[in-house]
TORROVO-56090 format. One record per residue (C-alpha): residue in one letter; x, y, z. Coordinates in steps of 0.1 Angstrom, whole numbers, plus 5000, padded with zeros to 4 digits. Layout:
REM residues N
AXYZ;...
***
This chain:
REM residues 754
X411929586010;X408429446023;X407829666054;X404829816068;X405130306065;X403930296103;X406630006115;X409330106094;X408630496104;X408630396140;X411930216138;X413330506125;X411730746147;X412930536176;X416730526165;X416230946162;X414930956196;X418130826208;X420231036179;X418631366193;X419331286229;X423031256227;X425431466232;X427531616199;X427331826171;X424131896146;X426431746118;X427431426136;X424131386147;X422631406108;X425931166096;X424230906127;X420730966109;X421730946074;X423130596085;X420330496106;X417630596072;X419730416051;X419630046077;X416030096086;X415030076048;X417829896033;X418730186009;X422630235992;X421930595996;X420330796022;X421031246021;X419731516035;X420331846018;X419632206038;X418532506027;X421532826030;X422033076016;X419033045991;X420632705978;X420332335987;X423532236001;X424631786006;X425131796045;X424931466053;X425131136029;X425430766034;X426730606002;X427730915981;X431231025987;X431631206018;X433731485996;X430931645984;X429131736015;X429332126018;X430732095986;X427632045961;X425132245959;X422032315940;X419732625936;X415832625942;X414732495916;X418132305899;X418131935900;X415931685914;X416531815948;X415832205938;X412732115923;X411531945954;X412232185976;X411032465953;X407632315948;X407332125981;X406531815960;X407931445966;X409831305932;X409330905930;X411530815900;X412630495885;X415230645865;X416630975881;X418531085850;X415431095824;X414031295842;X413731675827;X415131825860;X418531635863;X421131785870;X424431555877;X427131645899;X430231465893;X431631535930;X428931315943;X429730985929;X425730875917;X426930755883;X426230395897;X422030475910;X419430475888;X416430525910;X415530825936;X413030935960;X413031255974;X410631416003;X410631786011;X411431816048;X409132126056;X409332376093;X405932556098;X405232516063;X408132606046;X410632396026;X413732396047;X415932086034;X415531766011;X415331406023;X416531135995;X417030785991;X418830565956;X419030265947;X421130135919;X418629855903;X415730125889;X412830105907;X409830295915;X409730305954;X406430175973;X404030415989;X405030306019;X408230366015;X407730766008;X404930726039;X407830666061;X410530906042;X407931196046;X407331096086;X411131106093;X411331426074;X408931596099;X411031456129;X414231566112;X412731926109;X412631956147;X416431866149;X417332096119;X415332396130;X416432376168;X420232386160;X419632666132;X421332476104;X418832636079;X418133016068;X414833176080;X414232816101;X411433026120;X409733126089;X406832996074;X405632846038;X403933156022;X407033376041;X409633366015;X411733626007;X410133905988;X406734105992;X403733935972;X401134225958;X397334105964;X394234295948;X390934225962;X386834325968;X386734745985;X384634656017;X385934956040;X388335246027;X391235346047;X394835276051;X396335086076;X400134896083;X400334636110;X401234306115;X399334026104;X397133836134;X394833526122;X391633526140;X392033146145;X395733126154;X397332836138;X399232566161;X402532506156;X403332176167;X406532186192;X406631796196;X406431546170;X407231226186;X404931066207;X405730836243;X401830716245;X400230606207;X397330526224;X396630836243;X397231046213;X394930826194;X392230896226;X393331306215;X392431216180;X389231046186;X388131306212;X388731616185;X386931456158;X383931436180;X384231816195;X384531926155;X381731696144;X379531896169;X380532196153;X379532106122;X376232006130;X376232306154;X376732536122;X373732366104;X371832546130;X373032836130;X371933126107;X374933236084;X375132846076;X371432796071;X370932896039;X371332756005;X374232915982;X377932915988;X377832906030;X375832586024;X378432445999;X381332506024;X379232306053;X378631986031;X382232016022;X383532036054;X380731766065;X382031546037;X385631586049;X385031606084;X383331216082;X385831096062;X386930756074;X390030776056;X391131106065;X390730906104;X392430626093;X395430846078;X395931056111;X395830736131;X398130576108;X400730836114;X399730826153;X401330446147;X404330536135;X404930696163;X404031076157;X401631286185;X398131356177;X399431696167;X402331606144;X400131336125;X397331576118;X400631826102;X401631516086;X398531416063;X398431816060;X401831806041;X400531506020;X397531686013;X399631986005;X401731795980;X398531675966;X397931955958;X400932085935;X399631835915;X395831895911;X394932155879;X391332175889;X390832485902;X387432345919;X389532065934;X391932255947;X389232505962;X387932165980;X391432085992;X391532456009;X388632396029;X390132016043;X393332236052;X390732486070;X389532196087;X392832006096;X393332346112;X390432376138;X391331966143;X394432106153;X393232366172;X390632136192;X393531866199;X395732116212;X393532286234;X393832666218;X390232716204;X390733026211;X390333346189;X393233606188;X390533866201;X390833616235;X394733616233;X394533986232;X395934176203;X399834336217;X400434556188;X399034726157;X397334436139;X395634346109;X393534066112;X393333756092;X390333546087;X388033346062;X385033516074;X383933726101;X380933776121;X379834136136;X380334016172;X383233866167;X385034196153;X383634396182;X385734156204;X389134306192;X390834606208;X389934896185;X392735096193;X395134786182;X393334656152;X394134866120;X392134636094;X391034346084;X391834146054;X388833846049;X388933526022;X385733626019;X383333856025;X380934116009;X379234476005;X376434396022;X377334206050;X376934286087;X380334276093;X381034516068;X378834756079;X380034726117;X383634776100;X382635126086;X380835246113;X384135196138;X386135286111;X388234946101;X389334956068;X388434536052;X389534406017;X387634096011;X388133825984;X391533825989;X392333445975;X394833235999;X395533516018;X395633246047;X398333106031;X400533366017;X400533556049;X402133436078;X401933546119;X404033816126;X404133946090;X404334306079;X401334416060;X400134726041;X396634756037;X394935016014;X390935026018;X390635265993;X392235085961;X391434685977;X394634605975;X397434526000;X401234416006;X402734156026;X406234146037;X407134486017;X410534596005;X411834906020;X410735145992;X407434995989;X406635056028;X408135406021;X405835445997;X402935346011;X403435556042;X403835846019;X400735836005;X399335746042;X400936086053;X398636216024;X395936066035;X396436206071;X397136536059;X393736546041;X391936436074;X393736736088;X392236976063;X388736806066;X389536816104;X390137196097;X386237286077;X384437046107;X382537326118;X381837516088;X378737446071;X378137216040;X377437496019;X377937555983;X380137895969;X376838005958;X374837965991;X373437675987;X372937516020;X373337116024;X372836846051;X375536606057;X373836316088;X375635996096;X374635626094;X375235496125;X374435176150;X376335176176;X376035386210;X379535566206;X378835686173;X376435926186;X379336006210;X381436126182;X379236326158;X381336596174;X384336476156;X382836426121;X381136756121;X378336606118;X374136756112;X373136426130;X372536096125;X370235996093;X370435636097;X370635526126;X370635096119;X368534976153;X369534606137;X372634606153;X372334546185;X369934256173;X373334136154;X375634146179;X373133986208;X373033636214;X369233646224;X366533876213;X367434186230;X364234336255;X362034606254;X364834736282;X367834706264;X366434846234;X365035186254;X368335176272;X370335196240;X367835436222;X368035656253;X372035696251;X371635776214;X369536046220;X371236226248;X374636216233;X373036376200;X371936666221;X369636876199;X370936706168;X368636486148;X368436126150;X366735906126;X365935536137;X365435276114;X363635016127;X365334656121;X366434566092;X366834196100;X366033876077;X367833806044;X371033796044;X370633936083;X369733616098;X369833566134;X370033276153;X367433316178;X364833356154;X364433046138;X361833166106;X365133426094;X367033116084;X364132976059;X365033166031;X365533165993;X368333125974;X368433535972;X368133646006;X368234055997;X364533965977;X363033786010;X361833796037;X363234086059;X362834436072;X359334526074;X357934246057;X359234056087;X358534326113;X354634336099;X354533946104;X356033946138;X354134216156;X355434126184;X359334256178;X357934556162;X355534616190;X359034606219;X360734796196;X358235106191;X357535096225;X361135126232;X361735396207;X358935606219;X359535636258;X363135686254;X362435966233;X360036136257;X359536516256;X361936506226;X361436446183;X361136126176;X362036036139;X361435716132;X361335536090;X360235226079;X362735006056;X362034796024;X358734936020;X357134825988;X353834935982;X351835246003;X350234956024;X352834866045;X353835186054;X350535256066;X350334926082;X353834986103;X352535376110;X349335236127;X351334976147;X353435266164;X350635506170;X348635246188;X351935176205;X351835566211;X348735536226;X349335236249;X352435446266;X350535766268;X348435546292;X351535516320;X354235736314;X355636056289;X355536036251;X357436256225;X356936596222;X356236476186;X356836206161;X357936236122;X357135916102;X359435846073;X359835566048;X362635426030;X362435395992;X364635105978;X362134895962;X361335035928;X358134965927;X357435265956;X358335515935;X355335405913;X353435455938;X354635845952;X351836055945;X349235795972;X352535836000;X354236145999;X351136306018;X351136056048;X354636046052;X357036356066;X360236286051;X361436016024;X365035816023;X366335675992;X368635386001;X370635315971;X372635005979;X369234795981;X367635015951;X370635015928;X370834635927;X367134565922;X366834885896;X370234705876;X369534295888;X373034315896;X373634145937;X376434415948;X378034095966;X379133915938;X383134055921;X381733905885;X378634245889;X381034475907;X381234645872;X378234615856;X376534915871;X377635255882;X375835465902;X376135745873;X374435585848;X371935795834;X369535525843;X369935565881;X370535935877;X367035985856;X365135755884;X366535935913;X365936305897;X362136175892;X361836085928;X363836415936;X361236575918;X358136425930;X359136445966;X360336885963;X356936915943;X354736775976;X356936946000;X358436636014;X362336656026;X364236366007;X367336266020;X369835976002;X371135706027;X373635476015;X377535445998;X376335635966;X376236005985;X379135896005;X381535975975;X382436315961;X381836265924;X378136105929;X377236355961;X378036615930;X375736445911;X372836435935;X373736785942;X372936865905;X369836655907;X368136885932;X369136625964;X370936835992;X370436576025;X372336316025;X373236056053;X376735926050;X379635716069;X381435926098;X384635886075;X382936056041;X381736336058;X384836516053;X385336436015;X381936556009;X381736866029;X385136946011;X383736865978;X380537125983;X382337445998;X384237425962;X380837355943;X378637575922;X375237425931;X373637575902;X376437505877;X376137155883;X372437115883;X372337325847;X375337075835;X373536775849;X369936895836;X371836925797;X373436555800;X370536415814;X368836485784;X371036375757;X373536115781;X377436085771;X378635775764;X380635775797;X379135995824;X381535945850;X384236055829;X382136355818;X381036445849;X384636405864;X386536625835;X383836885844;X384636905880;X388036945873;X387837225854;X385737375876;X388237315905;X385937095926;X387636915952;X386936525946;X389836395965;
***
C-alpha cells in the first residue's frame, strides 16, 4: 500500500473527526474506527485492545470474529499485545507466530494472518490500550505505515480516555500501580510527605487534532526560536559557563535543539493533521519507544535530555513557561526538578513546600545550602525521578537516609509516619533542653553558634537555642540578586542581622563567591577551571576586586556601629592574604571614621580550609583573634576527594585518624597561643564527630539551626574528659575502624547520638 504516514494519517484523522462528533456509544464509535483504520490502509484486520482490570481486553475488531470482543483477553505482558502494552514498544513482525511472545487465541479466528503490527496507544504517558493491524500474505509493514498507526493511536487516546473505557485513564506512565523505592545523594536531612509538584509543570495536551496546519506549523517555528535563545542565553550565564558536566548538558541540548530532523519530524506530524502540541507528544512517544530499545546507558542518558527538551518546547508552544513557584503551591508539596537555583527555591511558599527531590544536585551547591538554612529537606541524584513520579503523586521523603517513596502502600506510609512521629518527638525533647546550656556532666562548658545567610535566621536563633551566629555566609544575598547588590543593601541586610541577634554574637564571612559560586553579573567568575572549589574564589577574588571588598567592609562596619564587629576571612592560604584583607578593612575603618560612627570594636578572624595554613600557624595566630576551621572545603583538599561526586562519597570519613590527628594539631596550636578556635561546617553538625572534636580539645562549634538540638543533646550526656582520654589513647595507636570504635564507646557510655 504506497501511501505517504502524513496523508494517510490525515485521512484517518479526518474520518475520526467526524466518528467523535456523532452521537452514540464509545463502543459503536470504536467498531466505526476499527472500520475506518482498516479502509484507510487497506488492512484485513484492524483491533484495538483496552486496558481493564490489569489485562488487555479485544474491544473492537474489523476482520477477526466479532465473538471474541470482550471475550479474549491477555495479561501485561501475554502475547504480542501484552508485550506491547507492557513495554510501550511497537512490534513490526512479518510472521506473528515465530515470534517468542505468541500467544494464540482460538476465539479470534487469526489462524489465516501471518503478519502484525502493533502500536501502544499511550494517555499522559501511560499504556492504556493496543492498536494492531494483519495481513495474511507475511510482510514487514513500511515505516510509514507504523508513522500513521502511532498518529491515530494518539487521537484514539483522546476518545478512549474521555468516555473512561480504560482503568486509571487519568494516570500517568511512571504511575502504575504499586510504590517504587528510590535511594539517592543526602543533601538536607529531614522528613517530609507531600505530593509531588515539578518545578517546570509538564503540558498535557487536551487537543490533538489540528483545524489550521499552517498556524500550528507558525507555533512550531516560533518555539524553536524562543528555545534557541535560551540556549544561547544559558551559554552566558554562570552555572552553564563552565567546563564539566553543565557544559556537556548545553552542547547536548544545543545539538538537539538544532536538529533539522527533530524540525522536520514535528512538522511532519503537524501534516498529518496533529496540533503543534500533539506532534511534539508524538515524536516524544517515538523517541520513547526508541528508547526500550537502546542498551547504552550513555545513549539513553542523551535521549533523557531530548525528552527535557521536547518538554520546555512544549512548554514555550503552549504558553505555560511558567514555574510551579508562579502557579502557586495549594498544598503540602515536594518539588520536583532536574536542578535548582537558590533563587528559584526562595520563590516557593515555605510553609507549603516540604522537600525537594533534584536529578541532580550536590553538597556543595548554593542551593543546598539555602535548603539547610530554611530547613528543606533535598535528596539529589535521584535517577528518572522525573519520570517515575507523576503530578499529584504521594511521596515520602526521608533527608536523613536519601531515600524516598512514591505512591506508598498503606503500611509503608504508616510506617513512615511512625518514624516521622519519632522524629517529632525528638524535636520535642530538644525543643525541651533549648535553654539549657551545652554543657558537659562534668562541667565542661561548650558553644553551639549557627551558620546562617539569610535575614530571618537571625530572627530565629530564639528557637534553636542558639549562642549566636558563627557563620554568617554574606554570599547570599550576592546569590540570590540579579545585579551586584550596593553598599546599601548590604548595610541594610547587615543591620537587620545584628539587631535581631541582640547581644548575641554574629560572625560575618565576607563572600565566598567564585568557583563553583559563579554569578552572572560578574563576568571573570565564569572563567574558571575544570575544578572550580581549587580556583579562583573567596578572598582570592575579593583581594583582586578591591572594589567588592571595599562596599562590602564599608557596609559591614557602619551597620555595626557602637557594637562588636566580628568579621573572618575565607579560603585563606598563606599569612599574606590575611594581612592583605585585614589592611583593606582597617583603611576602610578609617575612611568611615571620617563621616559617621564606627564599632565599638572589631575581632579579625580567618578561616582555615586550605592545608597549607596550618603550616603556617605559628606567623598567624598572633595577628588574628579567633580561628575557624571549615571542614567541608579542608576535608576534600586534606583527602583529594570533591564531596560532590556519589563515586567519593565513601572514600573519606571525617573520623579518620588522618583528619582527627590534623584537626587536634591545629586544636593544639591555636589553645597554646590563646586563640579561640571554633569548627564551621557539616562535620560538628553530627553527634558522633561533635564527640570527637569534643575529645580533641574543640568546644565552639558553628552548626545548622536543625543540628543544634542533636548536639546540645549529645553533650549534656558526655563526659568531656572521658572522651578526650579515650580519644588521646586511639589517636595514638588508631583502630582499624574508628567510627565503629568511637560509636560502641558512646554507647556504653550512654551518650545520646540520636
Amino acid at each position: 500500500m504506497p501511501m505517504s504516514a502524513a496523508t494517510s494519517a490525515r485521512e484517518i484523522l479526518t474520518g475520526l473527526h467526524g466518528v467523535m462528533a456523532r452521537r452514540g456509544s464509545a463502543q459503536a464509535k470504536l467498531d466505526h474506527v476499527v472500520d475506518l483504520i482498516a479502509e484507510a490502509m487497506g488492512s484485513e484486520v484492524c483491533s484495538i485492545y483496552l486496558l481493564r482490570e490489569a489485562a488487555l481486553e479485544l474491544f473492537a475488531t474489523h476482520g477477526l470474529n466479532k465473538e471474541a470482543v470482550h471475550v479474549t483477553r491477555l495479561a501485561l505482558g501475554q502475547g504480542l499485545v501484552g508485550t506491547i502494552a507492557a513495554e510501550e514498544r511497537i512490534l513490526n513482525l512479518a510472521e506473528a507466530n515465530r515470534h517468542p511472545a505468541f500467544a494464540y487465541r482460538p476465539e479470534t479466528g487469526e489462524d489465516a494472518f501471518h503478519s502484525f503490527a502493533g502500536v501502544p496507544i499511550i494517555f499522559r504517558e501511560r499504556a492504556i490500550g493496543v492498536l494492531a493491524v494483519q495481513h495474511a500474505d507475511p510482510r514487514a509493514y513500511a515505516d510509514v505505515e507504523i508513522e500513521a498507526l502511532q498518529t491515530v493511536a494518539m487521537v484514539l487516546s483522546e476518545l478512549i480516555a474521555g468516555a473512561r473505557l480504560v482503568d486509571g485513564a487519568d494516570r500517568r506512565r511512571g504511575q502504575r500501580e504499586g510504590m517504587v523505592r528510590l535511594a539517592g545523594l543526602k543533601l538536607v536531612a529531614g522528613m517530609a510527605r507531600g505530593v509531588a509538584v515539578f518545578h517546570q509543570p509538564r503540558v498535557v495536551v487536551e487537543h490533538t487534532v489540528s483545524e489550521d496546519p499552517e498556524m500550528e506549523r507558525a507555533r512550531v517555528v516560533s518555539a524553536f526560536r524562543k528555545m534557541r535563545e535560551q540556549i544561547e542565553q544559558w551559554t552566558r550565564e554562570a552555572e552553564f559557563g563552565t567546563a564539566g558536566e553543565h557544559q556537556e548538558i548545553l552542547e547536548t541540548y544545543k545539538m538537539f535543539a538544532y536538529d533539522e530532523g527533530w524540525v522536520r519530524r514535528i512538522n511532519a506530524a503537524i501534516d498529518s493533521g496533529l496540533t503543534a502540541e500533539a506532534a511534539i507528544e508524538r515524536v516524544q512517544q517515538r523517541t520513547r519507544a526508541r528508547m526500550q530499545e537502546i542498551d547504552d546507558p550513555l545513549l539513553k542518558e542523551r535521549m533523557h535530555d531530548l525528552e527535557d527538551l521536547s518538554n520546555r518546547l512544549m512548554r514555550i508552544v503552549s504558553g505555560r513557561i511558567g514555574t510551579a513557584a508562579q502557579s502557586g503551591l495549594t498544598g503540602d508539596a515536594v518539588l520536583i526538578a532536574r536542578n535548582l537555583g537558590p533563587a528559584e527555591l526562595l520563590e516557593y511558599d515555605r510553609r507549603r513546600l516540604k522537600a525537594v527531590v533534584l536529578e541532580e544536585g550536590s553538597l556543595t551547591a548554593h542551593m543546598t545550602i539555602v535548603a539547610r538554612a530554611i530547613g528543606v529537606p533535598v535528596i539529589g541524584r535521584v535517577k528518572d525521578i522525573a519520570h517515575i513520579a507523576g503530578e499529584g503523586d504521594q511521596v515520602l521523603v526521608d533527608g536523613n537516609q536519601g531515600s524516598l517513596v512514591v505512591r506508598p502502600t498503606r503500611q509503608a506510609a504508616n510506617a513512615f509516619d511512625g518514624r516521622m512521629a519519632m522524629s517529632q518527638k525528638r524535636r520535642a525533647e530538644f525543643a525541651a533542653i533549648r535553654n539549657l546550656p551545652p554543657t558537659t556532666r562534668d562541667g565542661l562548658r561548650t558553644t553551639l553558634m549557627v551558620n546562617a545567610g539569610l535575614a530571618e535566621d537571625a530572627a530565629g536563633l530564639d528557637l534553636s537555642g542558639a549562642d549566636g551566629i558563627g557563620l554568617f555566609r554574606t554570599e547570599f544575598q550576592f546569590l540570590v540578586s540579579a545585579a551586584l547588590p550596593g553598599r546599601d543593601a548590604q548595610y541594610r541586610l547587615y543591620r537587620q542581622v545584628l539587631e535581631a541577634a541582640g547581644e548575641r554574637p554574629v560572625v560575618f564571612r565576607t563572600v565566598d563567591i567564585g568557583g563553583d559560586k559563579a554569578l552572572p553579573y560578574l563576568s571573570d567568575t565564569r572563567d574558571e577551571a575544570e575544578n572550580p572549589a581549587m580556583g579562583w574564589r573567596a578572598l582570592r577574588l575579593s583581594l583582586d576586586r578591591t572594589a567588592l571588598m571595599k562596599a562590602q567592609a564599608r557596609a559591614l562596619i557602619e551597620a555595626a556601629e557602637g557594637r562588636t564587629l566580628r568579621v573572618m576571612f575565607p579560603m585563606i592560604s598563606e599569612p599574606w592574604e590575611y594581612e592583605e584583607a585585614r589592611s583593606l578593612f582597617e583603611a576602610q575603618v578609617e575612611w568611615v571614621a571620617k563621616r559617621k560612627g564606627v564599632p565599638s570594636r572589631i575581632e579579625f578572624g580567618a578561616m582555615l580550609e586550605v592545608p597549607s595554613l596550618a603550616e603556617m600557624l605559628d606567623q598567624l595566630l598572633p595577628r588574628i583573634d579567633f580561628l575557624s576551621i571549615g571542614t567541608n572545603d579542608l576535608t576534600q583538599f586534606l583527602f583529594a576527594a570533591d564531596r560532590a561526586d556519589p563515586r567519593l562519597a565513601l572514600r573519606y570519613d571525617w573520623l579518620s585518624p588522618a583528619i582527627l590527628r590534623f584537626l587536634k594539631r591545629v586544636a593544639n596550636q591555636a589553645n597554646a597561643a590563646g586563640v579561640p578556635v571554633r569548627v564551621c561546617g557539616e562535620m560538628g553538625g553530627r553527634p558522633l564527630e561533635a564527640m570527637a572534636l569534643i575529645g580533641l580539645g574543640i568546644t565552639n562549634f558553628s552548626i545548622t539551626p536543625a543540628a543544634v538540638g542533636p548536639v546540645k543533646a549529645m553533650i549534656r550526656s558526655l563526659d568531656a574528659a572521658a572522651i578526650r582520654a579515650k580519644v588521646e589513647l586511639l589517636l595514638a595507636k588508631p583502630p582499624r575502624d574508628m567510627r565503629k570504635t568511637l560509636t560502641d564507646w558512646a554507647r556504653r557510655h550512654n551518650v545520646a547520638l540520636d
